[in-house]
N, C-alpha and C positions, 0 to 999 in steps of 0.2 A: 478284300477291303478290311480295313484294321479297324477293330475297335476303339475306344477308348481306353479302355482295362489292356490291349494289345500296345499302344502308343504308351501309356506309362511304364508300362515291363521293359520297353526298348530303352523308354529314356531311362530309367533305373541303371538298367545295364552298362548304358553309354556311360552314365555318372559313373559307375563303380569303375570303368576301366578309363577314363581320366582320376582317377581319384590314386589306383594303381600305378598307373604312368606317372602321376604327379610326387608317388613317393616314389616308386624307382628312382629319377628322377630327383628327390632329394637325399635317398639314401646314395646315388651315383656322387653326387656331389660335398656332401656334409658327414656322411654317418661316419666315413673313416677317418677324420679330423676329429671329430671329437672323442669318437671310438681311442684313437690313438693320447687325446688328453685324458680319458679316467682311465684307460691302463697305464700311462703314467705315473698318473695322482695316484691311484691302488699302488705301486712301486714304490713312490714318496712317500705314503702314509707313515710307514712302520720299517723295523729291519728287514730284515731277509726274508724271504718266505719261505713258510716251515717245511720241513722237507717231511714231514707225517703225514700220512693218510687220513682221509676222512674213514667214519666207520658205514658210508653211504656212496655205491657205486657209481662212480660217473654215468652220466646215458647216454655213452656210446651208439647204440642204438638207436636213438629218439633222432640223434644227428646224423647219421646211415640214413634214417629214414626221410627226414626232411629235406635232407640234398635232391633228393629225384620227385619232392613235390612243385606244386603249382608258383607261381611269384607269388601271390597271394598268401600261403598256405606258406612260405617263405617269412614275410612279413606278420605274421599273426606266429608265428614261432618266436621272429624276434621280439617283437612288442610282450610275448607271454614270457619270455625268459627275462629280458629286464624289468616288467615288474614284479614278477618272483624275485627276483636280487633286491628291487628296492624295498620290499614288504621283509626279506631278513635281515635290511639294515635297520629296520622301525623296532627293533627289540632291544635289551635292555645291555648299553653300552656302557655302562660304569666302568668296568674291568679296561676297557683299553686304554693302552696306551697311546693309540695313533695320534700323527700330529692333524691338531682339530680342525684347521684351518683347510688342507688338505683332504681330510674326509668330509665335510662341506661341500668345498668343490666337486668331491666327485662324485657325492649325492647328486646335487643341482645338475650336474652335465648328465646324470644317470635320467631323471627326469624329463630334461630337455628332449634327449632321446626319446625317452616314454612319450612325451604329447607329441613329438610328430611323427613318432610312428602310431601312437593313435587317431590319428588325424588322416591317417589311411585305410584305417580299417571299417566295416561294419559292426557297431558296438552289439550287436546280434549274433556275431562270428562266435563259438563257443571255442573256451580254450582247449590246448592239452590236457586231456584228464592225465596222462602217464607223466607229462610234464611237472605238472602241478601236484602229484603223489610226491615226485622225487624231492621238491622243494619242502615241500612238508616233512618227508624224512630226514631230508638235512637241517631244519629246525627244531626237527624232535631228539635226533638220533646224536646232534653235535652240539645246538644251544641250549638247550634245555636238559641234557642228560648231563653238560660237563655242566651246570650253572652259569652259563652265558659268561664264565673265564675269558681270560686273555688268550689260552691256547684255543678255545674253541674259537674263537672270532680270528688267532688265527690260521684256522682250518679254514672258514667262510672264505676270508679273502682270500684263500690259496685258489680254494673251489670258486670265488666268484673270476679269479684270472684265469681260469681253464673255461669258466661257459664265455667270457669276455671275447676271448681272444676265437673262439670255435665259430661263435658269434660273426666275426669278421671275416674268415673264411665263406660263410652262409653270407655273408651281404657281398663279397665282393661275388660269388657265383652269379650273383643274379642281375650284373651286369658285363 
């Protein structure tokens, strides 16, 4: 016989795995459309991209490691890496030159993404801690040490088309 406190846990469960399904499900259908518009717009913004190093190691690793996780644990990886991208775009932009119109857009699409991959997750899920260090070191180690310059930002967009694009690769796996 099931409790009550037993009948909530089950329905809890069911929600969270239509909720899973529901973004599968949208990330099946939408992520890579839009996905494919801000790596564009990132393309449009500005010339060429720089062919310099960041002084903060990609995390190869972090996306090794996320490949052979849960859908879930998929999902809360994407959601955590583009709002780290959108929290280094919130700092202090004077220095660029990109065309504005175009970095607009692909803020807002960067966003979009963001709510409905939030829109799947458990706002309890706790992030990447090693994720979230790495972010922090490329605001430290690149915006803040060159003075938030043109070449630092663009180093960011270099580095935000390498987690962009790795990105897509992790969404398309998980369909």
């Amino acid at each position: 016989m099931y409790t009550m406190q037993s009948w909530t846990c089950i329905f809890l469960i069911i929600c969270s795995m239509q909720s899973v399904y529901h973004c599968c499900d949208w990330i099946r259908h939408h992520y890579g459309h839009l996905s494919s518009e801000y790596l564009s717009l990132l393309d449009q913004m500005g010339g060429d991209i720089t062919k310099q190093d960041a002084p903060v190691f990609f995390p190869t690793s972090l996306y090794r490691h996320i490949d052979d996780g849960e859908v879930e644990d998929k999902v809360r990886f994407l959601k955590e890496t583009i709002y780290q991208i959108t929290k280094l775009f919130d700092g202090n932009m004077k220095s660029v030159t990109w065309d504005k119109k175009n970095l607009d857009d692909f803020l807002n699409i960067l966003e979009r993404q963001l709510e409905n991959l939030n829109s799947c997750l458990s706002p309890a899920m706790k992030p990447e801690r090693r994720l979230k260090r790495y972010f922090k070191k490329l605001n430290k180690n690149v915006l803040r040490k060159m003075n938030y310059s043109a070449q630092a930002w663009e180093l960011i967009r270099k580095e935000t088309k390498r987690h962009l694009q790795r990105l897509d690769i992790l969404a398309a796996q998980m369909y």
